[in-house]
Backbone as ProteinMPNN parsed JSONL, in Angstrom:
{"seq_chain_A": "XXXXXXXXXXXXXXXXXXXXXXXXXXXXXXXXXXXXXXXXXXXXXXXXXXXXXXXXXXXXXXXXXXXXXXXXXXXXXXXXXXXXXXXXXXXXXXXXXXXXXXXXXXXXXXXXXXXXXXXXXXXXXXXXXXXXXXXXXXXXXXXXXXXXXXXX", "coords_chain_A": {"N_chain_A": [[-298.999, 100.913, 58.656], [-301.281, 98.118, 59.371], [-301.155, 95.8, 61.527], [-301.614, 93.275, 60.862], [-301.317, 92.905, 58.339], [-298.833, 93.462, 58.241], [-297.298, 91.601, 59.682], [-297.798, 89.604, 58.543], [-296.336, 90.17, 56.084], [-294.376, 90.076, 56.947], [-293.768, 87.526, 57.47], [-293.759, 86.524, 54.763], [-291.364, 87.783, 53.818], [-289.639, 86.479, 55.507], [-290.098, 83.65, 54.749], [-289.0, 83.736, 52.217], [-286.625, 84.315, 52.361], [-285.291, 82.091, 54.23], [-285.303, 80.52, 52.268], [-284.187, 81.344, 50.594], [-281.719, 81.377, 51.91], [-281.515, 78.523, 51.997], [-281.295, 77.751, 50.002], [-278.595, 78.399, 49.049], [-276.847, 77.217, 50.744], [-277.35, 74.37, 49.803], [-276.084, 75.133, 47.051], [-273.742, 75.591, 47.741], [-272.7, 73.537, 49.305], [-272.342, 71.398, 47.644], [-270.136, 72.181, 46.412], [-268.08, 73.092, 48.298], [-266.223, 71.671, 51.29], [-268.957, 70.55, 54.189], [-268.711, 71.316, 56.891], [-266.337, 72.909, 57.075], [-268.161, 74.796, 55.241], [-270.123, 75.568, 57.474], [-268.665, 75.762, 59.254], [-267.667, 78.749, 58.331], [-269.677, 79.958, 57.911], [-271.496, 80.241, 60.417], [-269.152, 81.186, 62.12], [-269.265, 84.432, 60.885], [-271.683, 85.109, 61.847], [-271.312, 84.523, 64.276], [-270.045, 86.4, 65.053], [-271.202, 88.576, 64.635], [-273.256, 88.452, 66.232], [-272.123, 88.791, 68.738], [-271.237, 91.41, 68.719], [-273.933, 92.723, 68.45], [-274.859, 91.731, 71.395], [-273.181, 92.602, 73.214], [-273.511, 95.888, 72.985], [-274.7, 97.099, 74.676], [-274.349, 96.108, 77.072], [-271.9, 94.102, 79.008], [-269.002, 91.938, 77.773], [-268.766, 90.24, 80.125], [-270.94, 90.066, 81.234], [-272.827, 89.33, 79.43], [-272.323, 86.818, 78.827], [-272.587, 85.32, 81.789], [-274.294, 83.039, 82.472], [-277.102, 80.881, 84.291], [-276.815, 77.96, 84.444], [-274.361, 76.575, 82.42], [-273.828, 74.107, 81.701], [-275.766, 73.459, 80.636], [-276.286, 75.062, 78.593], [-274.161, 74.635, 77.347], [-274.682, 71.871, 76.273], [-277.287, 72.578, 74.743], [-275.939, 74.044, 72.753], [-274.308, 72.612, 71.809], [-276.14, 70.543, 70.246], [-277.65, 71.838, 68.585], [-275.447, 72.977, 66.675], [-274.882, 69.92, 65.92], [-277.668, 69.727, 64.839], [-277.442, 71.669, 62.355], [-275.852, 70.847, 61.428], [-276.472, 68.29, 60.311], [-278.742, 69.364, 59.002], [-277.895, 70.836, 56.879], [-276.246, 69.0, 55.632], [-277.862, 67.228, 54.546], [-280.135, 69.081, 52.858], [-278.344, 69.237, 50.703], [-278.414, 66.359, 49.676], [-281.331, 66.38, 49.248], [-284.421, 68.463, 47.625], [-284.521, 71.496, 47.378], [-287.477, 72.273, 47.352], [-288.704, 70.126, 48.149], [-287.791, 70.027, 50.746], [-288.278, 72.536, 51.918], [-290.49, 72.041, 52.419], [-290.926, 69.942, 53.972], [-289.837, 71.637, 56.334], [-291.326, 73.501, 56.816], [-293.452, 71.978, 58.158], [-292.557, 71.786, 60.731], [-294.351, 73.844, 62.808], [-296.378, 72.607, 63.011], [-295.342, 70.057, 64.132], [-294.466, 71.183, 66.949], [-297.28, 72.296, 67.757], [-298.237, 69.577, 68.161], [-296.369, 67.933, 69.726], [-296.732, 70.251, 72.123], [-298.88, 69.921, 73.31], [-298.401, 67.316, 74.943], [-295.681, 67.475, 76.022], [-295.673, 70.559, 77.483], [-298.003, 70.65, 78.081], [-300.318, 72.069, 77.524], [-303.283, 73.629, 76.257], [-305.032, 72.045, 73.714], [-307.231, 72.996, 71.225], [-310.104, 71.048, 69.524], [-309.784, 72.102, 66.276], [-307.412, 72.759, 66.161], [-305.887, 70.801, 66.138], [-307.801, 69.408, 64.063], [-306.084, 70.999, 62.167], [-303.77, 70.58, 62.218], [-303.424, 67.875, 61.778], [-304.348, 67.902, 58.824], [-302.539, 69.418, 57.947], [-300.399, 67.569, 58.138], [-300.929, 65.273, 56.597], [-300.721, 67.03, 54.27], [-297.974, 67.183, 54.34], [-297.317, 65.03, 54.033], [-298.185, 63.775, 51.466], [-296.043, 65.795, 49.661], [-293.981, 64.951, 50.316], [-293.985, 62.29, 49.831], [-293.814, 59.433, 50.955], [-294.25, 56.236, 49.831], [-293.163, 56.225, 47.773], [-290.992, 56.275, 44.563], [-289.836, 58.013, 44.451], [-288.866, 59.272, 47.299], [-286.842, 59.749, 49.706], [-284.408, 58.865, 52.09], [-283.405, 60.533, 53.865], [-285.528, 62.486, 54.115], [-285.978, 61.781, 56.842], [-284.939, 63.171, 58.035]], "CA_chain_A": [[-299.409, 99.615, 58.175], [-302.013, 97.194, 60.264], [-300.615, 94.886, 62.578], [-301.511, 92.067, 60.228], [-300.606, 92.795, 56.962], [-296.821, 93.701, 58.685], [-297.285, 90.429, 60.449], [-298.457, 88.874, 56.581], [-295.269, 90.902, 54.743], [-292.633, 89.261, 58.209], [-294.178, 85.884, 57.208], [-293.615, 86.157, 53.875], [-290.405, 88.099, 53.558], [-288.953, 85.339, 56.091], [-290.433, 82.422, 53.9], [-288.19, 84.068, 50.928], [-285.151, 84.554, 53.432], [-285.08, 80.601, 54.457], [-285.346, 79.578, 50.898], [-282.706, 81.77, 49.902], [-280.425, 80.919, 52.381], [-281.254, 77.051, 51.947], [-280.8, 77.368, 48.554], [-277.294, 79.044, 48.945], [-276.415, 76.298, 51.363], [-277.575, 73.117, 49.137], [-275.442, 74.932, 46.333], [-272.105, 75.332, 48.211], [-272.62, 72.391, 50.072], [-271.677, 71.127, 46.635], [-268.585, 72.272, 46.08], [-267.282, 73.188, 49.597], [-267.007, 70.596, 52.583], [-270.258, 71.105, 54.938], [-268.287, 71.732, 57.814], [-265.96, 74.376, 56.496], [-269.099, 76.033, 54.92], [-271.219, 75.688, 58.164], [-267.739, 76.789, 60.181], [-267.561, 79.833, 58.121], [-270.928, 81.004, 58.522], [-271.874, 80.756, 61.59], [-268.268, 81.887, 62.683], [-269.581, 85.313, 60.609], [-272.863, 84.892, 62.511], [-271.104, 84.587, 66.193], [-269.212, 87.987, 65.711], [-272.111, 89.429, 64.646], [-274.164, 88.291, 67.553], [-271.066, 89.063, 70.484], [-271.076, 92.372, 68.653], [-274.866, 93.285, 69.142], [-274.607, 91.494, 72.231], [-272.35, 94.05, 73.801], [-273.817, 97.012, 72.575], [-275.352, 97.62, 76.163], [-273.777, 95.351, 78.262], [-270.5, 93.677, 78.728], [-268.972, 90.584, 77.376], [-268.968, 89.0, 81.011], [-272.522, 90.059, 81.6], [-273.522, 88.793, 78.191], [-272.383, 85.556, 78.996], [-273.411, 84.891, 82.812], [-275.489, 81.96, 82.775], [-277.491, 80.135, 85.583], [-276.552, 76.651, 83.69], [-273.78, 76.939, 81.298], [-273.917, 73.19, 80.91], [-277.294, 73.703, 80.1], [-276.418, 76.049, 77.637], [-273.617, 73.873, 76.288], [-275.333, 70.566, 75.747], [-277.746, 73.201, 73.636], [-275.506, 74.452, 71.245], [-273.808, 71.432, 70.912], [-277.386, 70.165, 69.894], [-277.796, 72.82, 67.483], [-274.213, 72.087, 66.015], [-275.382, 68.926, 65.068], [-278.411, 69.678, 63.889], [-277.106, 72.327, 61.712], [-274.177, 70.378, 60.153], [-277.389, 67.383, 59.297], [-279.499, 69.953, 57.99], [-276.974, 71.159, 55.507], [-275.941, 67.723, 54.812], [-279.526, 66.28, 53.879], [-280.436, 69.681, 51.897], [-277.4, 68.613, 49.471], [-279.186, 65.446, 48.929], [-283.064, 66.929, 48.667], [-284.547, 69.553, 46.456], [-284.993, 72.803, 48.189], [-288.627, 72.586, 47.203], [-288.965, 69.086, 49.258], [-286.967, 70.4, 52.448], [-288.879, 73.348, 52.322], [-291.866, 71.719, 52.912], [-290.599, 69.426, 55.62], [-288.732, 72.5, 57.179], [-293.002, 74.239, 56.959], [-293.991, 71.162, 59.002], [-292.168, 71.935, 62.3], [-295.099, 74.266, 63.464], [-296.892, 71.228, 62.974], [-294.537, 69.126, 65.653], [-294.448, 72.103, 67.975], [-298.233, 72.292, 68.456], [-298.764, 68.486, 68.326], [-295.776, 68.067, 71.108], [-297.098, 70.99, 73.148], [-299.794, 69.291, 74.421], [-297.804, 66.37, 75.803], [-294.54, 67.832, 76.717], [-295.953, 70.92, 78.083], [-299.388, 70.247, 78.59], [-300.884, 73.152, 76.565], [-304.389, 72.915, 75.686], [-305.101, 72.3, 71.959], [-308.645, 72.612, 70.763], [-309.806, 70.215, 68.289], [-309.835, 72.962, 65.411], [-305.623, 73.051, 66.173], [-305.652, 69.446, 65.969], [-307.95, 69.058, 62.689], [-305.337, 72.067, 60.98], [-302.267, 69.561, 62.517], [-303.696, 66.785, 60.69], [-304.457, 68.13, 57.646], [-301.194, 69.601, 57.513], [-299.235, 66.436, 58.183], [-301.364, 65.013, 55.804], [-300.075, 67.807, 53.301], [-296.282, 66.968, 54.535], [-296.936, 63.595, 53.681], [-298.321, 64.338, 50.059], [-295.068, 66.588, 49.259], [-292.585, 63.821, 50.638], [-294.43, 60.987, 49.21], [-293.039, 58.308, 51.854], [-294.033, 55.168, 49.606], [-293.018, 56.289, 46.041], [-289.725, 55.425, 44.672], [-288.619, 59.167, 44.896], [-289.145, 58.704, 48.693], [-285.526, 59.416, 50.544], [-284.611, 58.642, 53.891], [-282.709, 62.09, 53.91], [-286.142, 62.819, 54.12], [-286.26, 61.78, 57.948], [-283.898, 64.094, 58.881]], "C_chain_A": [[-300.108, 98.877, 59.323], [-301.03, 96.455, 60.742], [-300.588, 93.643, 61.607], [-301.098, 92.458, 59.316], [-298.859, 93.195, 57.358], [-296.48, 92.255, 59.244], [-297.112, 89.162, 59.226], [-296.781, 88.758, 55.92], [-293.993, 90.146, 55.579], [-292.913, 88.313, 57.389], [-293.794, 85.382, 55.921], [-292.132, 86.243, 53.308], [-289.048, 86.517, 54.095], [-288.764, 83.863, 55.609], [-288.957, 82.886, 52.817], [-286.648, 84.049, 51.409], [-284.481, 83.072, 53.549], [-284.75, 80.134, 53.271], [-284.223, 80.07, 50.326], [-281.778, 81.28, 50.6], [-280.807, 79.509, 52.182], [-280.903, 76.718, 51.045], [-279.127, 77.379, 48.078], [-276.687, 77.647, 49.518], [-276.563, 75.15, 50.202], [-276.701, 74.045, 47.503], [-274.05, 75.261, 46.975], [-271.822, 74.358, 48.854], [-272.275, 71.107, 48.897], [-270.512, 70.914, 46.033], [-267.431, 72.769, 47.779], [-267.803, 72.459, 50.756], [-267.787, 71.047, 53.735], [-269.615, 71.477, 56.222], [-267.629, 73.225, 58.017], [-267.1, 75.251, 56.277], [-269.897, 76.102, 55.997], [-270.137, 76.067, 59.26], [-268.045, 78.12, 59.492], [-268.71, 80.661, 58.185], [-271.806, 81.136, 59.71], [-271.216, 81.401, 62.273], [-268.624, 83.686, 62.368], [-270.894, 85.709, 61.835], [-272.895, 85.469, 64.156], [-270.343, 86.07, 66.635], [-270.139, 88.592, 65.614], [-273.404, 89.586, 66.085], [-273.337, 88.73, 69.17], [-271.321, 90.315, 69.964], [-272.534, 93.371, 69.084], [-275.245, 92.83, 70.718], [-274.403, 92.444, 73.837], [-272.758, 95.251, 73.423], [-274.131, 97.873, 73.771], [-274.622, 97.06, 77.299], [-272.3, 94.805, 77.656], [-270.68, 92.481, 78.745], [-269.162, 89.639, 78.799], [-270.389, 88.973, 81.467], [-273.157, 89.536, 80.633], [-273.62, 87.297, 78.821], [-272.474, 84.426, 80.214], [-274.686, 84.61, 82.23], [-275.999, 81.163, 84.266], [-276.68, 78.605, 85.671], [-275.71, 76.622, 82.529], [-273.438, 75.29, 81.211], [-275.132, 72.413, 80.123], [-277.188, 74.267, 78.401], [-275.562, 75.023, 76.054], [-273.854, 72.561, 75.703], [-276.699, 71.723, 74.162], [-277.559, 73.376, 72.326], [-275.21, 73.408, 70.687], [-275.243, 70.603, 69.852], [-277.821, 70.955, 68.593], [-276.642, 72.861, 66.309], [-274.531, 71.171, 64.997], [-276.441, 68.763, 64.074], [-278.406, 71.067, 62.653], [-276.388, 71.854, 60.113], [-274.887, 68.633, 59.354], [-278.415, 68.304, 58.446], [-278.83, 70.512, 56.647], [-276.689, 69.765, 54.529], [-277.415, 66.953, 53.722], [-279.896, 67.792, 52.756], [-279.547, 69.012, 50.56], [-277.974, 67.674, 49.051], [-280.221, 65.512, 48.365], [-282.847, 67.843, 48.296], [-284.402, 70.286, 47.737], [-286.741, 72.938, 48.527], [-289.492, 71.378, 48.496], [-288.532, 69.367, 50.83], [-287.705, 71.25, 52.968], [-290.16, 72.877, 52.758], [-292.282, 70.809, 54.072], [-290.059, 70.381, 56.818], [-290.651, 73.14, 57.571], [-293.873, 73.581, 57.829], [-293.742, 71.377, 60.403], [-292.977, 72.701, 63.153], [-296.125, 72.989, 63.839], [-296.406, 70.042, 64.588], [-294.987, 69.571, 66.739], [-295.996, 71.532, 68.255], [-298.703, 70.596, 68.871], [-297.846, 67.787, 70.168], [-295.701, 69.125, 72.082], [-297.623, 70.25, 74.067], [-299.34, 67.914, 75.466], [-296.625, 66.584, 76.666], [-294.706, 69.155, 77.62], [-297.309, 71.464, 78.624], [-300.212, 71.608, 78.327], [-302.238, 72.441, 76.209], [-304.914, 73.346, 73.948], [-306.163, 71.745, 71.555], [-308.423, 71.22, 69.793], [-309.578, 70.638, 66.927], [-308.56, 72.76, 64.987], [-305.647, 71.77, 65.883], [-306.022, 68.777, 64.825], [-306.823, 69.962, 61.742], [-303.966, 71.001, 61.437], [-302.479, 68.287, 61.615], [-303.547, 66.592, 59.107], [-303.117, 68.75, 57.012], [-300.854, 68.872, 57.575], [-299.967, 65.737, 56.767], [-301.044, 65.64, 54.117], [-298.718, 67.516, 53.292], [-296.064, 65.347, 54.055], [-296.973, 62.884, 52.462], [-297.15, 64.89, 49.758], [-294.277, 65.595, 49.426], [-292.807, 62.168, 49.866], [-293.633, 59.695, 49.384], [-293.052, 56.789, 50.907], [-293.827, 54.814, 47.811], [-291.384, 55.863, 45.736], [-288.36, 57.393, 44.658], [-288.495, 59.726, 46.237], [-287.316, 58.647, 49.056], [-285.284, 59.41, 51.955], [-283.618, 59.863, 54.136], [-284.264, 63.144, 54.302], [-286.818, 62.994, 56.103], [-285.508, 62.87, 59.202], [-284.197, 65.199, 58.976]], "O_chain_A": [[-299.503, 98.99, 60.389], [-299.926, 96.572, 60.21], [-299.541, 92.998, 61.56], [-299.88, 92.346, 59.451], [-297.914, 93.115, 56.573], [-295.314, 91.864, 59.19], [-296.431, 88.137, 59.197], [-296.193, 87.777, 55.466], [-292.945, 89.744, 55.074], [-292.172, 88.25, 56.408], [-293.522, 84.196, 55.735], [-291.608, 85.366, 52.621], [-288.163, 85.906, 53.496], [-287.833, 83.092, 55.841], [-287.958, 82.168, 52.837], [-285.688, 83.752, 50.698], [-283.367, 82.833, 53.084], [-283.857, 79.288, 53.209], [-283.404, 79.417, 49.68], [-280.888, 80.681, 49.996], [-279.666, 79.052, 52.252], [-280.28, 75.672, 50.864], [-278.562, 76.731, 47.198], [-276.038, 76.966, 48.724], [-275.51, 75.112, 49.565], [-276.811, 73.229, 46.588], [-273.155, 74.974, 46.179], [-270.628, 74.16, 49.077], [-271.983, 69.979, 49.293], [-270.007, 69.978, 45.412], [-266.222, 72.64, 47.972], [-268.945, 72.403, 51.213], [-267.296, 71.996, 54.347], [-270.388, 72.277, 56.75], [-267.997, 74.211, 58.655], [-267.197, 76.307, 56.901], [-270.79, 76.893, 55.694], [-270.583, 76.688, 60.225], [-268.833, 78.775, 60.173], [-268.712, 81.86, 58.464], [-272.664, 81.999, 59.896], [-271.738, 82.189, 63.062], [-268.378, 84.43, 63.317], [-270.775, 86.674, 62.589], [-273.623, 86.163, 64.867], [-270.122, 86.634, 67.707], [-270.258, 89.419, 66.518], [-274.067, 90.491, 66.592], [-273.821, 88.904, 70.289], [-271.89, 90.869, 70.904], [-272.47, 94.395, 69.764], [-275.973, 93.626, 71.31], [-275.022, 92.745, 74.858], [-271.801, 95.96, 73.731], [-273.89, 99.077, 73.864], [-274.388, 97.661, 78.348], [-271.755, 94.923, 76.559], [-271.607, 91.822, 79.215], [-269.614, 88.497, 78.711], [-270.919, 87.996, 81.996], [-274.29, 89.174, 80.949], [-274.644, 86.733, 79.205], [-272.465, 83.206, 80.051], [-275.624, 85.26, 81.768], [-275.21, 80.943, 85.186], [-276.089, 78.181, 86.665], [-276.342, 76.645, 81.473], [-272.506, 75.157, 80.418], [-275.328, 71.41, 79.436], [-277.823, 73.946, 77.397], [-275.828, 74.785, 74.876], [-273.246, 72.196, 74.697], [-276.765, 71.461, 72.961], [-278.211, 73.169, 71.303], [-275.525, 73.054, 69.55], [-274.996, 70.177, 68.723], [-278.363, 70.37, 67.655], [-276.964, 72.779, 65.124], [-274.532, 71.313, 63.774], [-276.442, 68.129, 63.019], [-279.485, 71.351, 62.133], [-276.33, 72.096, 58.907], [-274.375, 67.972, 58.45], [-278.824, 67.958, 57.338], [-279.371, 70.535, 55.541], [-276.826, 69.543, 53.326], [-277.626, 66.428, 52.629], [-279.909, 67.408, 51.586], [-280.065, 68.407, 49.622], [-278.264, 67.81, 47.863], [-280.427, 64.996, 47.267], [-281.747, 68.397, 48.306], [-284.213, 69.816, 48.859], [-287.239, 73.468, 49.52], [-290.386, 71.59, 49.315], [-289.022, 68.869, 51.844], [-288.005, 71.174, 54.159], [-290.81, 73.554, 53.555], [-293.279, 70.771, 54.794], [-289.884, 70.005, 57.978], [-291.021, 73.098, 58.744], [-294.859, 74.144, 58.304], [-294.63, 71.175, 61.231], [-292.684, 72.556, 64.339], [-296.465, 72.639, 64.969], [-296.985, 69.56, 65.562], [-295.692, 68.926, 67.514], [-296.108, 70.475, 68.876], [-299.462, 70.413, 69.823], [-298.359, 67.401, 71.218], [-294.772, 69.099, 72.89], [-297.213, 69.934, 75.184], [-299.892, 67.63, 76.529], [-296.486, 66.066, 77.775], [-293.973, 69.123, 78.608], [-297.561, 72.415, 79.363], [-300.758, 72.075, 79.326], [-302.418, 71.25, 75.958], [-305.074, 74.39, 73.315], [-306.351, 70.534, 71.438], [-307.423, 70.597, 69.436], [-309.172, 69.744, 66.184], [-308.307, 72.591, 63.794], [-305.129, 71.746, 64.766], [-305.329, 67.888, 64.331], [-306.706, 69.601, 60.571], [-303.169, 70.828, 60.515], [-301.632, 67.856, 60.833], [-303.007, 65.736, 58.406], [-302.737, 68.601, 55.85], [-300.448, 68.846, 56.413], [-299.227, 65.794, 55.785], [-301.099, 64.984, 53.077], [-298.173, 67.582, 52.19], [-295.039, 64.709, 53.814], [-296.317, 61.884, 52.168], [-296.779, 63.918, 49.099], [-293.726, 65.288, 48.37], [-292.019, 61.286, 49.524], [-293.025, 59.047, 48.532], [-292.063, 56.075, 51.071], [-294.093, 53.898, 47.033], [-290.688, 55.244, 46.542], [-287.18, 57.729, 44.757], [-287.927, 60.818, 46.269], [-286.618, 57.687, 48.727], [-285.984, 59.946, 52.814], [-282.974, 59.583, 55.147], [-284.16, 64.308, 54.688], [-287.627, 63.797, 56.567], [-285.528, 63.148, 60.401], [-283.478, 65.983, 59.597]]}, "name": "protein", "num_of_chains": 1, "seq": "XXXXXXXXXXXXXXXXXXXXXXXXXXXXXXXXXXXXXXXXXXXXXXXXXXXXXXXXXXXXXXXXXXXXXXXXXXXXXXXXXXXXXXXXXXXXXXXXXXXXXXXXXXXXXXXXXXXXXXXXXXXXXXXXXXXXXXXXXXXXXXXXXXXXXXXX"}
């Protein structure tokens, strides 16, 4: 298979992957409290990751860090924004999240250029536009189905 169309079939398979799992999430996040359900699957998640982890190396070599309060201000960061992204799906569609969740390449290249000083034609900058411009159509900030779950 070409390089792109495998590159095409990641892109797409992964699109279908997110949506499924967001979808799964915004319906158990329903009936089971977001913590519990966002303990129990990442707890699945963290054995699975110590277990390929270790496959080559050992658990104390896995987890030598330079900065392990580096590391832990991280997760904790990720934590949080885990246990709001679950929470706010429950409130929005899937179809609306997904399209704010499609925006974050969007951020990235727009806060490249300032935070790490990346150079971004104007080409990258008219496709950043026009996308936000698309993210802003889908969310429809001044309609009355407009949620502030939406900022999250």
């Amino acid at each position: 298979m070409h390089e792109h169309n495998k590159g095409i079939l990641l892109m797409i398979t992964t699109t279908i992957l997110f949506a499924s799992q967001d979808t799964i999430t915004k319906f158990l996040g329903q009936t089971i409290p977001i913590f519990q359900f966002v303990g129990i699957r990442y707890l699945a998640f963290f054995l699975f990751a110590v277990w390929f982890a270790t496959r080559k190396r050992s658990l104390k070599e896995v987890l030598k860090v330079k900065n392990p309060w580096l590391q832990l201000l991280r997760g904790a960061m990720l934590g949080i924004q885990i246990v709001a992204f679950a929470y706010v799906i429950r409130e929005l569609g899937v179809g609306e999240m997904q399209s704010i969740f499609m925006a974050y390449p969007l951020i990235v290249t727009a806060l490249s250029a300032y935070v790490l000083g990346e150079a971004v034609g104007w080409r990258r900058w008219a496709a950043v536009c026009v996308g936000f411009v698309g993210t802003l159509i889908i969310i429809a900030p001044g309609s009355a189905s407009f949620s502030v779950y939406s900022l999250f």
